[in-house]
DSSP file (Angstrom, degrees, kcal/mol; ACC not computed):
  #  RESIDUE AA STRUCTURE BP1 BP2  ACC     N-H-->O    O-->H-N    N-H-->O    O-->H-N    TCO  KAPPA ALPHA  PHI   PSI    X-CA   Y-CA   Z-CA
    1    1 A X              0   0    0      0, 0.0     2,-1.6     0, 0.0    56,-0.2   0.000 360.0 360.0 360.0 117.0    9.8   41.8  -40.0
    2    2 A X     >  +     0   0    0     53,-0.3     4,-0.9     1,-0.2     3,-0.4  -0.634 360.0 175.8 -97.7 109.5   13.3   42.5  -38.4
    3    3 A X  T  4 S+     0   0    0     -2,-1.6     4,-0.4     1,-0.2    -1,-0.2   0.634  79.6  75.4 -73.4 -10.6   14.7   45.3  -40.3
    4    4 A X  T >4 S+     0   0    0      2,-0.1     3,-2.0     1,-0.1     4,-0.2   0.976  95.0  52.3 -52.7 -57.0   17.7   44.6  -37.1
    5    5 A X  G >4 S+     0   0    0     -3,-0.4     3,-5.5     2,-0.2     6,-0.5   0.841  99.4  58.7 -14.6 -90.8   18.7   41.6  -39.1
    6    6 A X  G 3< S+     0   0    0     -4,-0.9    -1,-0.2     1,-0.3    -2,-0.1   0.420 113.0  45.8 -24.5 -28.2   19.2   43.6  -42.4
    7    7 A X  G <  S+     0   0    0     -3,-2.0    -1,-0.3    -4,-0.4    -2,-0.2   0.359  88.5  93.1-120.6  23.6   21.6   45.5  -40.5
    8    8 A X  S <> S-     0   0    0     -3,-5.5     4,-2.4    -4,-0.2     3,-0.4  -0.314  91.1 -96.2 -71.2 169.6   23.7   43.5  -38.6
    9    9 A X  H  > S+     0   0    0      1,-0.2     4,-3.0     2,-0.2    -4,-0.0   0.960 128.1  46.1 -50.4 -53.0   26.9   42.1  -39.3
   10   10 A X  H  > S+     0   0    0      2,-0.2     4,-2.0     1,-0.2    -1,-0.2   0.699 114.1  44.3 -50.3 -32.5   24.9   38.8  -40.4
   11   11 A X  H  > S+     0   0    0     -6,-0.5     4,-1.0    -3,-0.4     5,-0.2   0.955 107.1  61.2 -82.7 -65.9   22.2   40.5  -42.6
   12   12 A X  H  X S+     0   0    0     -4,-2.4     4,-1.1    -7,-0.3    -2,-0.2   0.899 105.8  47.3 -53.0 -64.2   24.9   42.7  -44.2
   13   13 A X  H >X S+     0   0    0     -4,-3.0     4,-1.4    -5,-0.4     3,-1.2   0.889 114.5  46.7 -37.1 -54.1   26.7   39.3  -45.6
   14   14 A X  H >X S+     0   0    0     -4,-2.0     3,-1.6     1,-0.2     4,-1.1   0.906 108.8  54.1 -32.6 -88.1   23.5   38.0  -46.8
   15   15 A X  H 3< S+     0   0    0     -4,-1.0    -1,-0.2     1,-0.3    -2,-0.2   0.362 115.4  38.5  12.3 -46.7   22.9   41.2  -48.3
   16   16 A X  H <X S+     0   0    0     -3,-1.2     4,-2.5    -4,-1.1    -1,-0.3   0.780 105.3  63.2-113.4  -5.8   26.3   41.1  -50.2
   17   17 A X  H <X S+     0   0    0     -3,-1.6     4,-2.5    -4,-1.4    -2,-0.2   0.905 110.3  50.2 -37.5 -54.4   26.5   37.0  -51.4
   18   18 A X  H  < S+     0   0    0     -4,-1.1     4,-0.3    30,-0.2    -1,-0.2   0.623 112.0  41.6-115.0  36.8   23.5   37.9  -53.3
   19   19 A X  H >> S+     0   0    0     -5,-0.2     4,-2.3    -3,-0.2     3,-1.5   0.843 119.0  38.1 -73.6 -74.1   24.7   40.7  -54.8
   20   20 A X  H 3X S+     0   0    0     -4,-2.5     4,-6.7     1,-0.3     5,-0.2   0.848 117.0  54.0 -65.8 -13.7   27.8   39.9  -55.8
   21   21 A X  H 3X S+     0   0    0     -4,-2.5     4,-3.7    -5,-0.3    -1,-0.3   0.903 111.6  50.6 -60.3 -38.6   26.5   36.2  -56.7
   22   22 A X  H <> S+     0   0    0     -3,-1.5     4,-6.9    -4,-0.3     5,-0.3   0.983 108.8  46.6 -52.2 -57.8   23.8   38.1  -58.8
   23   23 A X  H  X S+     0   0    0     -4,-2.3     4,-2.4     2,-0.2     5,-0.2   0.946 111.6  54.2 -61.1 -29.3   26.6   40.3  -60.6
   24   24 A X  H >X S+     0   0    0     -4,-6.7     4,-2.0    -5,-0.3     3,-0.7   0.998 108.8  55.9 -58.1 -48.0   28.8   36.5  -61.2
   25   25 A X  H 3X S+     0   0    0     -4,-3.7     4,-1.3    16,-0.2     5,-0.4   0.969 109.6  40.5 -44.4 -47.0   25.6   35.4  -62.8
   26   26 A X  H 3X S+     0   0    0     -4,-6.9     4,-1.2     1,-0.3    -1,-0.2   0.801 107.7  54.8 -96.1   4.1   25.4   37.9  -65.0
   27   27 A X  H <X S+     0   0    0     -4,-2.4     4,-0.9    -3,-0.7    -1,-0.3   0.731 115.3  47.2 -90.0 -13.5   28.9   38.3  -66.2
   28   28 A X  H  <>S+     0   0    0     -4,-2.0     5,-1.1    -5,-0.2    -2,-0.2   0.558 110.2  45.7-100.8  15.6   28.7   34.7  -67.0
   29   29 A X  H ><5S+     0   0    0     -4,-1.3     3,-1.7    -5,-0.3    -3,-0.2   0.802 115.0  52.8 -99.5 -32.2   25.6   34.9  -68.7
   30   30 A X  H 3<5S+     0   0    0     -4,-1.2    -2,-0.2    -5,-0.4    68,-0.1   0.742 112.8  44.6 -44.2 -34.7   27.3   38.1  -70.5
   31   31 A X  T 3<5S-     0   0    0     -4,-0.9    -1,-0.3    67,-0.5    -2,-0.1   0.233 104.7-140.0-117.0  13.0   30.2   35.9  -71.3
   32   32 A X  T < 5 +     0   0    0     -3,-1.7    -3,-0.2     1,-0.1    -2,-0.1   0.728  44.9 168.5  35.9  36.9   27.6   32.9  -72.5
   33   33 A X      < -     0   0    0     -5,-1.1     5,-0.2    -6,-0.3    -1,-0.1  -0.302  45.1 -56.6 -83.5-173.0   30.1   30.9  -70.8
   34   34 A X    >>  -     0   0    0      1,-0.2     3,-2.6     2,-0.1     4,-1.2  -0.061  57.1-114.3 -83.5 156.3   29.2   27.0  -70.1
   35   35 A X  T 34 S+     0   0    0      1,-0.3     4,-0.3     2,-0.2    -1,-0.2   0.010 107.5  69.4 -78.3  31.2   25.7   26.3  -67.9
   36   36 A X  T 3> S+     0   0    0     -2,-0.4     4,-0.8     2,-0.1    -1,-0.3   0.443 100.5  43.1-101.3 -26.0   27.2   25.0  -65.0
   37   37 A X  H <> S+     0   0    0     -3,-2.6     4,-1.9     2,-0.2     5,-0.2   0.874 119.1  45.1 -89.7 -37.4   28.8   28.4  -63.9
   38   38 A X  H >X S+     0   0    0     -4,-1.2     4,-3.4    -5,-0.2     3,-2.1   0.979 115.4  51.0 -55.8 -58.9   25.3   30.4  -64.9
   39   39 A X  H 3> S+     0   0    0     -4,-0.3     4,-1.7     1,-0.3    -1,-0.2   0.776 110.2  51.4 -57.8 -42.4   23.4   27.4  -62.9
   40   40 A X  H 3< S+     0   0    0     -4,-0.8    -1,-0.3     2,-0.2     4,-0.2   0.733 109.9  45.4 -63.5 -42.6   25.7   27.9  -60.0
   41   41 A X  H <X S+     0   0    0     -3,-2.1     4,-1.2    -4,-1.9     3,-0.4   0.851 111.4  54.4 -53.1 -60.0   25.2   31.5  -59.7
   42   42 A X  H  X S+     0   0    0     -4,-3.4     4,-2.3     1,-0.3    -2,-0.2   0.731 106.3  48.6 -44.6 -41.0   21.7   31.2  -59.9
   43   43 A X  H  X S+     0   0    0     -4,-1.7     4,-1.5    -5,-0.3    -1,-0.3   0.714 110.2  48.4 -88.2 -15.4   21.3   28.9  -57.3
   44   44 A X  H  > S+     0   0    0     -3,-0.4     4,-0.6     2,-0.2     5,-0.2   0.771 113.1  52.1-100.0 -13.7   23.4   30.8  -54.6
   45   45 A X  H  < S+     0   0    0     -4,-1.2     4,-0.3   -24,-0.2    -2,-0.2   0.876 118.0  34.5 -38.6 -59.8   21.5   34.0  -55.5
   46   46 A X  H  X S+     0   0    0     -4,-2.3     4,-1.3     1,-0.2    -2,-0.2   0.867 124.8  44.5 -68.1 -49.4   18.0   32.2  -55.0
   47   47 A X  H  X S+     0   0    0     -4,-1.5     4,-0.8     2,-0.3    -1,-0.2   0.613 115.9  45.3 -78.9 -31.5   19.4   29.9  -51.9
   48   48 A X  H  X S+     0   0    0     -4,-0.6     4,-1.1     2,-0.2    -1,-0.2   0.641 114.0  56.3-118.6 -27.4   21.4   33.1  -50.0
   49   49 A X  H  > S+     0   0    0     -4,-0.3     4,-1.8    -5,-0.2    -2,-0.3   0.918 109.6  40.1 -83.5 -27.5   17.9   35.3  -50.7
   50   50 A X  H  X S+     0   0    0     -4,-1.3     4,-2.3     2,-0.2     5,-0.3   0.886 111.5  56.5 -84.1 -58.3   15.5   32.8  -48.9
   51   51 A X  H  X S+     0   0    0     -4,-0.8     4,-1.2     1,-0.2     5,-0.3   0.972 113.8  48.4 -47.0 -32.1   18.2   32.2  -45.9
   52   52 A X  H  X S+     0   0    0     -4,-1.1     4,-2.0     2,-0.2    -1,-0.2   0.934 109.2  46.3 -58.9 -52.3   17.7   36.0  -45.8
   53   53 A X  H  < S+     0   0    0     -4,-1.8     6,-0.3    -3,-0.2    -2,-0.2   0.762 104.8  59.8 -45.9 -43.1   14.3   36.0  -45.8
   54   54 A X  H ><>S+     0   0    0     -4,-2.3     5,-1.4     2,-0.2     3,-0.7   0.869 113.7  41.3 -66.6 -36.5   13.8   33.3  -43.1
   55   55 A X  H ><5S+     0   0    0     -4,-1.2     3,-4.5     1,-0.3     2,-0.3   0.965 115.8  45.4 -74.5 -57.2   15.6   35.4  -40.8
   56   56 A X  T 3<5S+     0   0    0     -4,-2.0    -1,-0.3    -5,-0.3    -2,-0.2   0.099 118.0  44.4 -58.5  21.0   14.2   38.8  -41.6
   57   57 A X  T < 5S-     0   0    0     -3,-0.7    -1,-0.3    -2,-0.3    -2,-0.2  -0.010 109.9-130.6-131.7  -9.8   11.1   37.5  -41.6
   58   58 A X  T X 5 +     0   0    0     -3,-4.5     3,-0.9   -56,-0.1    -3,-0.2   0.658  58.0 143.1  69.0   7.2   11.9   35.6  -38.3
   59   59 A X  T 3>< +     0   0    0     -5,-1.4     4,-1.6    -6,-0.3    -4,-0.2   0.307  59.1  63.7 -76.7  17.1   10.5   32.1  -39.8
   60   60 A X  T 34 S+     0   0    0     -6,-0.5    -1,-0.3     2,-0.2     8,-0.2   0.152  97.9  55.2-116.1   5.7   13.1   29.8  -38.1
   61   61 A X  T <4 S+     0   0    0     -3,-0.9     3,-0.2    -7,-0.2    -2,-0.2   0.476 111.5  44.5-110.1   7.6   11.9   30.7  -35.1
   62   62 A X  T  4 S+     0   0    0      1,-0.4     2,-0.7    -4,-0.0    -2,-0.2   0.886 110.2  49.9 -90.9 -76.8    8.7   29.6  -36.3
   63   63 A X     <  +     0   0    0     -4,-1.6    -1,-0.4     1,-0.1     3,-0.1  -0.867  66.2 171.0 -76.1  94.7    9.6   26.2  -38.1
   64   64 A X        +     0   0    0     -2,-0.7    -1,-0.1    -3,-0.2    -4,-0.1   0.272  53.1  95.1 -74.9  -4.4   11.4   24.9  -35.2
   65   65 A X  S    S+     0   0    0      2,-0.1     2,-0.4     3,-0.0    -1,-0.1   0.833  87.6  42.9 -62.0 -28.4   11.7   21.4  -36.8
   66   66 A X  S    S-     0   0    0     -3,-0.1     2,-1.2     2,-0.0    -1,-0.0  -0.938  79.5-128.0-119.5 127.1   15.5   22.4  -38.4
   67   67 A X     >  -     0   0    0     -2,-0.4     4,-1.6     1,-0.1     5,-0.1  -0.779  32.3-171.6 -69.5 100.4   18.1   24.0  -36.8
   68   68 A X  T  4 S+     0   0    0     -2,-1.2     4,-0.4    -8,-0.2    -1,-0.1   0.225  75.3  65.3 -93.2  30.7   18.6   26.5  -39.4
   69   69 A X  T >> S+     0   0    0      2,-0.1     4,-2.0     3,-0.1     3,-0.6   0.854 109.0  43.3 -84.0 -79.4   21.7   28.1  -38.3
   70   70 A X  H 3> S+     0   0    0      2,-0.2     4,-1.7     1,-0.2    -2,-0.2   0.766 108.9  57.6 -28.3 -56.1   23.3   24.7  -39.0
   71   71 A X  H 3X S+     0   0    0     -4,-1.6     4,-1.1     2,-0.2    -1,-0.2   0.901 106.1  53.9 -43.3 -54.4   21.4   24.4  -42.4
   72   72 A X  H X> S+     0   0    0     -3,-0.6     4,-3.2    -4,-0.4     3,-0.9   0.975 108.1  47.7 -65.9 -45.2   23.1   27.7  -43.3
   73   73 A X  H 3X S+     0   0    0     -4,-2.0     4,-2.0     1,-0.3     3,-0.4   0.896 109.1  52.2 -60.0 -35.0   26.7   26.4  -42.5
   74   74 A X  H 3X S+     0   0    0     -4,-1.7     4,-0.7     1,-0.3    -1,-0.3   0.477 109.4  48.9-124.4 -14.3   26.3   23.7  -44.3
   75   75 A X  H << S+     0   0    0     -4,-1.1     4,-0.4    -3,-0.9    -1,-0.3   0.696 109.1  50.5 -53.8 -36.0   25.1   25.7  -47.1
   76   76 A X  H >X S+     0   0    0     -4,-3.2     3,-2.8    -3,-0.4     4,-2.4   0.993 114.5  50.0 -50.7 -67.2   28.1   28.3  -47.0
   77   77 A X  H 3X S+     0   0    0     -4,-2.0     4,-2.4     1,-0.3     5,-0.2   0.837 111.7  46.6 -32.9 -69.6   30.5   25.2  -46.9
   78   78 A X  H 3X S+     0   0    0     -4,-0.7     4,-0.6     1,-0.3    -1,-0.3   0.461 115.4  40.3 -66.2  -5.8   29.0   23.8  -49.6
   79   79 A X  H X> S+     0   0    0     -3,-2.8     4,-2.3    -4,-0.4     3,-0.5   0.892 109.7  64.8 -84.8 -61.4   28.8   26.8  -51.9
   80   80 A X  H 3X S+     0   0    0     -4,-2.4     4,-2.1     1,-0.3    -2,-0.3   0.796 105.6  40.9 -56.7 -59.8   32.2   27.5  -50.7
   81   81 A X  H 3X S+     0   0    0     -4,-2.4     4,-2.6     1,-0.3    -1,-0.3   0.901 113.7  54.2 -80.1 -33.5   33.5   24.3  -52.4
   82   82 A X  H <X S+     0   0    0     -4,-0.6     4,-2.1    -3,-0.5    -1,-0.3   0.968 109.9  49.5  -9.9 -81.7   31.4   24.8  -55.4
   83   83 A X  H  X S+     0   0    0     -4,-2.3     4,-0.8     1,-0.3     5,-0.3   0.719 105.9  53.7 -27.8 -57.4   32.9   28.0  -55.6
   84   84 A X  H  < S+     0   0    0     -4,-2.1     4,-0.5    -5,-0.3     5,-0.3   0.922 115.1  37.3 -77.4 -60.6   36.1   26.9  -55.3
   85   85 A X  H >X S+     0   0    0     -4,-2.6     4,-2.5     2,-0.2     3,-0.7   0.996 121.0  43.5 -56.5 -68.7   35.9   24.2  -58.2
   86   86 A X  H >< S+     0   0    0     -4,-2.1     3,-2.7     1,-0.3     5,-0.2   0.865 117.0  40.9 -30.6 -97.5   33.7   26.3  -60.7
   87   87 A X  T 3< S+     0   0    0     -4,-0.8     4,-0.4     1,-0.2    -1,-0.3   0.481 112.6  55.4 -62.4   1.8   35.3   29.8  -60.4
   88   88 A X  T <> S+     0   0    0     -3,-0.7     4,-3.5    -4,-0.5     5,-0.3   0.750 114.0  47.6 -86.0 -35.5   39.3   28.2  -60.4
   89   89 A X  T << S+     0   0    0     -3,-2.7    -2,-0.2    -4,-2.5    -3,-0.1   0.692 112.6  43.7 -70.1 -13.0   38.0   26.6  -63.7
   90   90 A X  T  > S+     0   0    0      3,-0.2     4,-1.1     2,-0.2    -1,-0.2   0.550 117.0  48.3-107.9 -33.7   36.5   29.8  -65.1
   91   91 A X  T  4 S+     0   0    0     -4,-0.4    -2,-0.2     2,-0.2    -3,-0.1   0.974 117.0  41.4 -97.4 -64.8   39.7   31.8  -64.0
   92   92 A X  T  < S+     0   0    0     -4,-3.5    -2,-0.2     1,-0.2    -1,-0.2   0.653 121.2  36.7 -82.4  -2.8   42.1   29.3  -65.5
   93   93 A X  T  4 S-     0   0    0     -5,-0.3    -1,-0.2     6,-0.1    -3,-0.2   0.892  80.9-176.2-107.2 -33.4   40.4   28.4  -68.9
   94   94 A X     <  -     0   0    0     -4,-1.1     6,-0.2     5,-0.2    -3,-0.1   0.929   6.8-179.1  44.5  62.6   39.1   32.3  -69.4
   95   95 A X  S    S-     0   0    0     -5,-0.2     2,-0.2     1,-0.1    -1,-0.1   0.886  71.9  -2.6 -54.1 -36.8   37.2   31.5  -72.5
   96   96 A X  S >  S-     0   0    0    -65,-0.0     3,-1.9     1,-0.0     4,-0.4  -0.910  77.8-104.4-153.8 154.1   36.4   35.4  -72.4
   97   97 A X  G >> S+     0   0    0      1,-0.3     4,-2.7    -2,-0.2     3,-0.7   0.825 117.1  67.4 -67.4 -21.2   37.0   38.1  -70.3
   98   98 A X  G 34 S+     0   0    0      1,-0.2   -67,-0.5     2,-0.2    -1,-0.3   0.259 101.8  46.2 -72.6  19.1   33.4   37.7  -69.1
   99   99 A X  G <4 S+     0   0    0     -3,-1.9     4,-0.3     3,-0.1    -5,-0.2   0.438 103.8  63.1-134.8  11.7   34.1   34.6  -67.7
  100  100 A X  T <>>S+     0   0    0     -3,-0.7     4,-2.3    -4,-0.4     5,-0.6   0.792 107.2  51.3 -40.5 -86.0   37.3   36.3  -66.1
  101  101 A X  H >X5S+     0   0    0     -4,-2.7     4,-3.6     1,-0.2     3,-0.7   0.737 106.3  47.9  10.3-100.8   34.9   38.2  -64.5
  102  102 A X  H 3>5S+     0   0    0      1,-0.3     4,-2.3     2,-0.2     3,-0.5   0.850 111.8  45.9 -26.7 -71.1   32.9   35.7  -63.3
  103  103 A X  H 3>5S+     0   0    0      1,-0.3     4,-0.5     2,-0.3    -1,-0.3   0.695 112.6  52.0 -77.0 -21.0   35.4   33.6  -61.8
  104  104 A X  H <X5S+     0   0    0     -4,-2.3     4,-2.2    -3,-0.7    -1,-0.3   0.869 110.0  54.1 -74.2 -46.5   37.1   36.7  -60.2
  105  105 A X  H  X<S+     0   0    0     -4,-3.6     4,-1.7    -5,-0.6    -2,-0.3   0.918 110.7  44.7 -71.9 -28.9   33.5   37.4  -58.8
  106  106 A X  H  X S+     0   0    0     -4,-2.3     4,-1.3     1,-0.2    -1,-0.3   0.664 104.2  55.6 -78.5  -9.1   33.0   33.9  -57.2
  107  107 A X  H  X S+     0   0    0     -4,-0.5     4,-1.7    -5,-0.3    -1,-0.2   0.827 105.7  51.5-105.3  -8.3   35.8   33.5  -55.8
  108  108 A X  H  X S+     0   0    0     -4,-2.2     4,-3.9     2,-0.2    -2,-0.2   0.900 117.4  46.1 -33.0 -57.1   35.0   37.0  -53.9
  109  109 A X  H  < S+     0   0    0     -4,-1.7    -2,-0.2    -5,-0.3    -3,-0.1   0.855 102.9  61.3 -53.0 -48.8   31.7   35.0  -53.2
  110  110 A X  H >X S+     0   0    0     -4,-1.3     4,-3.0     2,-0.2     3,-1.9   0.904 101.1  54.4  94.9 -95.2   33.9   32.2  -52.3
  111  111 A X  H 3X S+     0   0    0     -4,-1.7     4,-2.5     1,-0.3     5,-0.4   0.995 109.9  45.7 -45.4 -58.5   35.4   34.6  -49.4
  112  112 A X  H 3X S+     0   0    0     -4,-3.9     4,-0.6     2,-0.2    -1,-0.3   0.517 100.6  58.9-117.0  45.5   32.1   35.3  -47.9
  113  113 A X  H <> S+     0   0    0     -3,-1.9     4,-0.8    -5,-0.2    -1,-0.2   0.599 106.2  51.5 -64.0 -59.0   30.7   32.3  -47.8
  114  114 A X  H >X S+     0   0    0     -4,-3.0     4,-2.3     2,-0.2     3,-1.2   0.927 114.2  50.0 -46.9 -51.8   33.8   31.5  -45.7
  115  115 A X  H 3X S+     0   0    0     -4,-2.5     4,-1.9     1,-0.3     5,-0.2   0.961 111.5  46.3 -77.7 -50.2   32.8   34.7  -43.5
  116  116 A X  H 3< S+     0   0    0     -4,-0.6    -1,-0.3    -5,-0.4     4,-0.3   0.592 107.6  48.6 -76.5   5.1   29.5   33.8  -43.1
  117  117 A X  H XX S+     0   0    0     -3,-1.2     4,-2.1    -4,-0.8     3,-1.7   0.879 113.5  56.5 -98.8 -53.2   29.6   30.1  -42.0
  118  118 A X  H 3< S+     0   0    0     -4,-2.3     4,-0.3     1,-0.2    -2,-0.2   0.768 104.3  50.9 -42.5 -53.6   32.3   31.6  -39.6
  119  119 A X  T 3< S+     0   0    0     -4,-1.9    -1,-0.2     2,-0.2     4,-0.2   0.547 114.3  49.6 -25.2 -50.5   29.6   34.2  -38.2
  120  120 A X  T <> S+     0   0    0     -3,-1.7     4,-2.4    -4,-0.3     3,-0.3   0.985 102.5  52.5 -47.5 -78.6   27.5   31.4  -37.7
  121  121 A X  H  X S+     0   0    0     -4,-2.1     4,-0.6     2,-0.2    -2,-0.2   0.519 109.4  49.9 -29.1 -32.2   29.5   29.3  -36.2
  122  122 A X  H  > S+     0   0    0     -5,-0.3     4,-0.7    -4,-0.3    -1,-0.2   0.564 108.1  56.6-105.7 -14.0   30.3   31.9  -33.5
  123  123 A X  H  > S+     0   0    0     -3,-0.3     4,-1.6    -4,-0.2     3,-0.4   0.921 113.9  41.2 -66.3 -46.4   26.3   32.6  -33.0
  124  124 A X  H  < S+     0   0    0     -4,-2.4    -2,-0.2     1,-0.2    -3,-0.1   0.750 119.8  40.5 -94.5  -2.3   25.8   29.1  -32.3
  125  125 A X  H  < S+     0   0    0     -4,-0.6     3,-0.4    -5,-0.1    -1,-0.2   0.463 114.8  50.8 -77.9  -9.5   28.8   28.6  -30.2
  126  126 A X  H  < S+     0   0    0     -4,-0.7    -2,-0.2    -3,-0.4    -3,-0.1   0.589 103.4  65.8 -89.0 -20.6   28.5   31.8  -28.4
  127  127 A X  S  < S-     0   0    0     -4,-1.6    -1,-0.2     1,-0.2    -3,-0.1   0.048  96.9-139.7 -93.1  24.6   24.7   31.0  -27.6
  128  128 A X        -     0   0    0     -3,-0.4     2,-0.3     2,-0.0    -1,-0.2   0.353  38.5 -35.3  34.5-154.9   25.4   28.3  -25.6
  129  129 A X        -     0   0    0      4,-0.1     2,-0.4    -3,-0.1    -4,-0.0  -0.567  66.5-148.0-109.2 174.2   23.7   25.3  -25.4
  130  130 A X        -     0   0    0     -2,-0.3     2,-0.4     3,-0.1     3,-0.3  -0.946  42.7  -3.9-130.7 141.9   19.7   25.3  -25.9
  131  131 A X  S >  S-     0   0    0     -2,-0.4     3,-0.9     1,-0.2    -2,-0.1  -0.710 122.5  -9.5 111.1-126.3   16.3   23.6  -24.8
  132  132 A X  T 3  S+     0   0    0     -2,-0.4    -1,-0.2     1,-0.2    -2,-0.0   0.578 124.5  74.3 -85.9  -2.6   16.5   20.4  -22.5
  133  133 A X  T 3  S+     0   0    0     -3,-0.3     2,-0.2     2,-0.1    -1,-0.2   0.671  71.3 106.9 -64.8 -17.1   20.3   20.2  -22.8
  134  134 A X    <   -     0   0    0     -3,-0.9    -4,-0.0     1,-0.1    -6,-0.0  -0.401  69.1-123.9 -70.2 138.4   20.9   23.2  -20.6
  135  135 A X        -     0   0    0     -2,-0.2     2,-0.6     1,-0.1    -1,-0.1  -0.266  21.6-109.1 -85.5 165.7   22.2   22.4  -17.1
  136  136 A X              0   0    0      1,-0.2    -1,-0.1     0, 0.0    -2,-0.0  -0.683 360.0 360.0-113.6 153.1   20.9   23.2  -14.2
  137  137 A X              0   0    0     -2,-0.6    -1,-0.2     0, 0.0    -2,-0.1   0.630 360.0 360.0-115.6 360.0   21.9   25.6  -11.7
């Protein structure tokens, strides 16, 4: 286990996507509002806690078959634009204030999603290139 992860800059993002993705789930499950915003929640909760695990647990250095670095951006992104649809639709029809909430809380989520595909992005461009691509000196 690297308990380093957990406290790095990187760990520490995980660490608050699925929180505050937890708490948008349950202000829209609070606010019964429609099952596309709960289902949305759900899944970046479950999805942002295994990318958490595989690192704390060091299994992508294990299962070398995926670049999971890459896997993760392209998860952020794709929450991110999720995000972006869902919680503007939740903010502007505001069937209830619990699905104010919500939509207030994803598009927090929304923001660090953006932080962490950035974070990424500058591990794997700051780590130069890797395997049989590397030149030789």
């Amino acid at each position: 286990v690297d308990s380093g992860f957990a406290r790095s800059p990187r760990g520490a993002v995980k660490i608050a996507r699925a929180l505050v993705a937890f708490v948008t789930f349950l202000c829209f499950v609070a606010s019964r509002a429609h099952g596309a915003y709960t289902a949305l929640a759900v899944m970046e909760v479950v999805i942002t806690a295994l990318f958490f695990l595989l690192y704390l647990l060091k299994l992508d250095r294990k299962m070398r078959w995926l670049f999971w670095p890459l896997a993760d951006i392209f998860n952020s992104v794709i929450a991110a634009l999720f995000l972006l649809i869902v919680c503007l639709f939740a903010v502007i029809i505001k069937t209830n204030n619990g699905t104010l909430a919500g939509g207030v809380f994803g598009l927090v989520l929304l923001v660090l999603c953006v932080v962490d595909a950035v974070l990424l992005f500058q591990k794997i461009s700051l780590d130069g290139p890797r395997g049989r691509n590397t030149p030789a000196k």
